[in-house]
C-alpha positions in Angstrom: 105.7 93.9 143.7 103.9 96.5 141.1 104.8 100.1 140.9 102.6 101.8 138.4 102.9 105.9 138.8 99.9 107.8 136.5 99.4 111.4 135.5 96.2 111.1 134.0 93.5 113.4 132.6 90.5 112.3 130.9 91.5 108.4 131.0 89.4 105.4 129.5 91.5 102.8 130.2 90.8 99.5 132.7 92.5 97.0 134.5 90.9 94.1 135.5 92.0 90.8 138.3 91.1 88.0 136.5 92.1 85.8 139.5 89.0 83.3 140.0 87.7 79.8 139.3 87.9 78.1 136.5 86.7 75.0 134.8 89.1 74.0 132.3 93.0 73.6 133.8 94.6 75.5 130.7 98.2 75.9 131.7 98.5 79.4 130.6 95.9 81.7 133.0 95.7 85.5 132.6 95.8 87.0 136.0 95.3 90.6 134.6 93.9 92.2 131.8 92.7 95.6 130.3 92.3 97.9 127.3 92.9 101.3 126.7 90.5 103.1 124.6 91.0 106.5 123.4 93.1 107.3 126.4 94.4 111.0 125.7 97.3 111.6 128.2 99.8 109.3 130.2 102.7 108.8 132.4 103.8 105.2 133.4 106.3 104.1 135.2 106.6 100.3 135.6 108.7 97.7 137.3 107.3 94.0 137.3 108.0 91.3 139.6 104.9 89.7 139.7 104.2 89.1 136.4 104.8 89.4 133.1 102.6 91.6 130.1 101.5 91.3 126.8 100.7 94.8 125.4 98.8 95.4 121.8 99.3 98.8 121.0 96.8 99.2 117.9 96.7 102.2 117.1 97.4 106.2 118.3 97.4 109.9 116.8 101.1 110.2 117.2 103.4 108.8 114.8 105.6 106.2 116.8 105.9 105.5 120.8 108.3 106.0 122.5 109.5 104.1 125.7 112.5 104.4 128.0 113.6 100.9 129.3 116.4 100.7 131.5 117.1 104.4 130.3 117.6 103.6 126.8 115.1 104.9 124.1 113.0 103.0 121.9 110.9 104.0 118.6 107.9 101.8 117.4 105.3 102.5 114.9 101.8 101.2 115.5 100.2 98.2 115.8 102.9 96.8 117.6 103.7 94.7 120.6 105.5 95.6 123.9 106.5 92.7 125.6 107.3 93.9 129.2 109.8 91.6 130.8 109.9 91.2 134.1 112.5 93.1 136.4 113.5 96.2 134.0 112.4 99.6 134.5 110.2 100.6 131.9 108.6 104.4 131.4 106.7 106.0 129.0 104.3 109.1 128.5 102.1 110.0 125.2 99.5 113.2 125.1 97.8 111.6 122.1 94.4 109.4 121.8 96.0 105.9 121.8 94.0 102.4 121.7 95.6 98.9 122.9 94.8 95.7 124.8 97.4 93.9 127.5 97.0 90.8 129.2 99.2 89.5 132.0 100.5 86.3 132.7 102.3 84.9 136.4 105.9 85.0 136.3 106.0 81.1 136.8 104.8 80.9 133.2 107.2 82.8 131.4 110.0 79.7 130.3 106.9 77.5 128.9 105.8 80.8 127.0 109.3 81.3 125.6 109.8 77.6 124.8 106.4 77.5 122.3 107.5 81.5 121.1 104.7 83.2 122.8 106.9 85.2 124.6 109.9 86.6 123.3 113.7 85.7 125.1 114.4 88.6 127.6 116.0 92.1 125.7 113.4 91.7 123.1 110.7 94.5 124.1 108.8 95.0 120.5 107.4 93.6 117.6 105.7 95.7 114.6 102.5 93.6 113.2 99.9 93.9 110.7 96.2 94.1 112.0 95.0 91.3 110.2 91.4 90.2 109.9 91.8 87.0 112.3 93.5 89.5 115.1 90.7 92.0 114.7 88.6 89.0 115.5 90.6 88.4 118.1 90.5 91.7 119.6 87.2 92.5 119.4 86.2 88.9 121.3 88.7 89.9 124.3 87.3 93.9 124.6 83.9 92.2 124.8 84.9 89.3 127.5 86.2 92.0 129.7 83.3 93.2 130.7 81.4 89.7 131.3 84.1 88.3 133.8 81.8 87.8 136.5 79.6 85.6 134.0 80.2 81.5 133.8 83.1 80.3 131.3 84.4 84.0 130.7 87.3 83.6 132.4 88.0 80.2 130.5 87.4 82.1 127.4 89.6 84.8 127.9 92.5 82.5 128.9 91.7 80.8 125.1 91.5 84.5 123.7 94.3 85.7 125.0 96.4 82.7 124.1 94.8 82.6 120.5 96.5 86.4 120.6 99.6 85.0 121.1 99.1 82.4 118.4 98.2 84.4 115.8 100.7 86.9 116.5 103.4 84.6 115.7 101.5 83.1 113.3 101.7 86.4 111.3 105.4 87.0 112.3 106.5 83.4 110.3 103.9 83.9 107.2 105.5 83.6 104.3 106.9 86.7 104.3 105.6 89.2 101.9 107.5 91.9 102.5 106.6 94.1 99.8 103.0 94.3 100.9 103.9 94.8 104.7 105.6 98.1 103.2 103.1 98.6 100.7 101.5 101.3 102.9 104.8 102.8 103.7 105.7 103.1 100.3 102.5 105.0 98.9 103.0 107.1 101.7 106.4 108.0 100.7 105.4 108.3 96.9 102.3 110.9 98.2 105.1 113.1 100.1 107.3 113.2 97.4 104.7 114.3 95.0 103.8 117.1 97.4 107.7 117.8 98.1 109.6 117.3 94.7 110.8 120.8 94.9 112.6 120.7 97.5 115.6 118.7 98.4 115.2 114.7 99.4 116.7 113.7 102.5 115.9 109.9 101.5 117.3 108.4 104.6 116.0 110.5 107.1 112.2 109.7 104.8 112.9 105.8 105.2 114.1 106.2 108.9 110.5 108.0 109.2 108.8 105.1 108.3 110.8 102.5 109.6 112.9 101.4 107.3 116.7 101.4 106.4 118.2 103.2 103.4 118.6 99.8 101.9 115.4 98.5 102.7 113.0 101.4 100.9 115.3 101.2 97.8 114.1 97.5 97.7 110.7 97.9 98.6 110.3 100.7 96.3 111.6 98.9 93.3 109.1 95.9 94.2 106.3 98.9 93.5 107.7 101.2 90.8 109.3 100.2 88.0 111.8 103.5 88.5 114.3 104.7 91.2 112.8 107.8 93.3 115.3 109.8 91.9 113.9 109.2 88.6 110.3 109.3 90.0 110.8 113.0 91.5 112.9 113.9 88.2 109.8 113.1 86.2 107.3 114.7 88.8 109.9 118.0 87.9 109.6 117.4 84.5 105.5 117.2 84.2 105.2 120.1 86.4 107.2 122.2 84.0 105.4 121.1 81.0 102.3 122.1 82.5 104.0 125.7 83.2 105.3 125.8 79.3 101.4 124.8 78.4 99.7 127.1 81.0 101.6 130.2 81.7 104.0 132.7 80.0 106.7 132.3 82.5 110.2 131.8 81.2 112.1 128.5 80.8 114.9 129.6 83.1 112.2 130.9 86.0 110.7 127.2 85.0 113.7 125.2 85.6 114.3 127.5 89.0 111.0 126.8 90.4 111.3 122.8 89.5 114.6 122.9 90.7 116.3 121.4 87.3 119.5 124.1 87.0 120.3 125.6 84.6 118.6 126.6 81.2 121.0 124.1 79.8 120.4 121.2 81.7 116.4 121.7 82.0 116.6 121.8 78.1 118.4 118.4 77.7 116.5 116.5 80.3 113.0 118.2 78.9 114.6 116.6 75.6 115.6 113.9 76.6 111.9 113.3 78.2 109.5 114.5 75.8 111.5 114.3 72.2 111.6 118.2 72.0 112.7 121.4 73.7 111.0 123.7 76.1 110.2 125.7 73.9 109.0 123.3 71.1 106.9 122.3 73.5 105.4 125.3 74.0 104.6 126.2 70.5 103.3 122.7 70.1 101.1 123.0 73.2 100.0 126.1 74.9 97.3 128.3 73.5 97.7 131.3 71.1 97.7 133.9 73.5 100.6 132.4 76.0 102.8 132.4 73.0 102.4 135.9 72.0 103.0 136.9 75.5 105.9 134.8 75.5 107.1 136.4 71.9 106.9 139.9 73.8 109.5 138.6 76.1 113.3 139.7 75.7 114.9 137.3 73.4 117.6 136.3 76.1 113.9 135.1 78.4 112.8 133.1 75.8 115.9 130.8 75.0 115.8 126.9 75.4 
């Protein structure tokens, strides 16, 4: 039994029966398979009795997906894998371009896929993976076989593809794990919002939740790519950005450490000190151009403190 419900508009995605003769007696037979491509608007409701699925989702213009299994909630960035089990209720919807591949497997299959790791022990939905140059391969060989299945050895060949899929999936999962360049990207991304966002306040856990990772995890991941903490990276992102105000404008030290968000004119003048060996406003007389310092001589002598 199969319920699939869809609310579709503009859809690109297939599903193809791969039941048919073979030649070679491999013992693990895909009895469906499809891709989405592009697809920009979806509701699914699924219940599997029949079979089981293998989903790669590679890649989509939302952040994360989000699926409902057995009414409980589940976030996953992309490219991941959704492993649909059989006999749970799984439901999801997305209204953004999404691309993936799935392959199914009969039900009858499912203990001899567990017992080589193909296929994950029941309660286990996702898995997070990097696109790799060997699953692109992959990939792009099973999108093509999909529409030769009528042709001579193609079904053979996407039996092999789909199980070299599998393969090098878990291949990937046991590499020696390198964590620090799975979260390479993850981090950069982080270090590009914070250099956008230094003035305002940091909500660091709810930034490593974003991308995927626990407090602990960026703290460790960051240090493996910056040789200082992100407090001290956004102090110092403060700290050039009022420099380059003392070089390049008249505007006060106090209405400088207000915009950068350093306190008080005390405290922006030891950290500046600390920093660069010299006040603010050594600085300034060191640095900005004749004409910025008389304009900031004709300010009140209280405005030109620190």
């Amino acid at each position: 039994m199969f319920v699939n419900g869809y609310d579709r508009e503009e859809t690109m995605s297939f599903e193809l029966s791969t039941d048919g003769p073979r030649l070679m007696r491999f013992p693990y037979p895909v009895c469906w398979a499809g891709a989405t491509v592009e697809e920009c608007k979806a509701v699914n409701d699924f219940y599997f009795t029949d079979r089981i699925e293998i989903c790669l989702r590679l890649s989509s213009a939302e952040p994360e997906a989000v699926d409902e299994i057995d009414g409980r909630i589940y976030r996953t960035r992309f490219p991941h894998v959704f492993f649909k089990h059989p006999f749970h209720h799984l439901r999801y919807s997305y209204v953004q371009p999404r691309n993936a591949v799935h392959f199914s497997y009969a039900p009858e299959t499912l203990a001899a896929l567990r017992e080589t790791g193909g296929f994950p022990p029941d309660g286990e939905f996702f898995r997070e993976f990097r696109l790799t140059p060997e699953l692109e391969i992959l990939i792009r060989r099973f999108t093509e076989l999909l529409g030769h299945t009528m042709e001579r050895n193609a079904l053979d060949r996407l039996d092999l593809t789909a199980y070299e899929l599998l393969c090098e999936l878990l291949l990937e999962r046991n590499a020696p794990p390198d964590r620090q360049e799975f979260h390479r990207d993850d981090i950069l991304a982080i270090a590009s919002y914070l250099k956008q966002s230094f003035r305002h306040e940091i909500d660091y856990e709810e930034l490593a939740h974003r991308h995927g990772l626990s407090l602990r995890s960026f703290f460790r991941c960051w240090g493996r790519h910056f040789e200082v903490s992100p407090a001290r990276f956004v102090l110092k992102l403060k700290l050039e950005e009022a420099a380059r105000r003392l070089r390049e404008t008249s505007y006060t030290a106090a209405d400088i450490a207000a915009f950068v968000r350093l306190g008080d004119c005390a405290y922006f003048a030891k950290v500046f000190r600390k920093h660069y060996g010299m006040t603010p406003l050594e600085y300034r007389r060191k640095h900005a151009p004749g004409h910025l310092l008389e304009r900031a001589r004709a300010l009140p002598p209280n405005a030109r403190r620190v």
